[in-house]
C-alpha positions in Angstrom: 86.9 124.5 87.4 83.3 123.5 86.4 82.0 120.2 87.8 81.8 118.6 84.7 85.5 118.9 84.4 85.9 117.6 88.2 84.0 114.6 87.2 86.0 114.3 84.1 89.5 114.8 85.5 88.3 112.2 88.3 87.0 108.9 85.7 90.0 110.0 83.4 92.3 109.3 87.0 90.5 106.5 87.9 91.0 104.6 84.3 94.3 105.7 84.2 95.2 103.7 87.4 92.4 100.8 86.8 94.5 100.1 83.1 98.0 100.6 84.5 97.2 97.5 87.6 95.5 95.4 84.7 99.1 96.0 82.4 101.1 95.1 85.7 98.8 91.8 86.3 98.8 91.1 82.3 102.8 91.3 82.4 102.9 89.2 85.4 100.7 86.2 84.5 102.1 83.4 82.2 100.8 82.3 78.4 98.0 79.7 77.9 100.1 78.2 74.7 103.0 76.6 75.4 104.5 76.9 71.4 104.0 81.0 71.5 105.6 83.2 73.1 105.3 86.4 71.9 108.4 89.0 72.3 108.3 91.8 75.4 108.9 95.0 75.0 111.4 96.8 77.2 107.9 98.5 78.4 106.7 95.3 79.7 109.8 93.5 81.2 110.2 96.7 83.9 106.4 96.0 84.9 107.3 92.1 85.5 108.2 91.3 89.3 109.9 88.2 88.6 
């Protein structure tokens, strides 16, 4: 394996994890507007904690 592809397989990793905790902390904070509230997805109600 060629460093290039190190490097590449590492940022790919590391975004990979750093989008998955921003999804789990997007799923777990409440709306701003009172009125909408969109629908979940069956994707998004296993990531909520509560």
């Amino acid at each position: 394996m060629k460093f290039a592809e190190k490097v590449q397989k590492c940022v790919s990793h590391a975004m990979i994890k750093k989008s998955e905790s921003y999804a789990i902390k997007n799923a777990n904070s409440a709306c701003m507007s009172w009125l909408y509230q969109p629908k979940e997805s069956e994707n998004i109600k296993k990531l909520r904690k509560f």
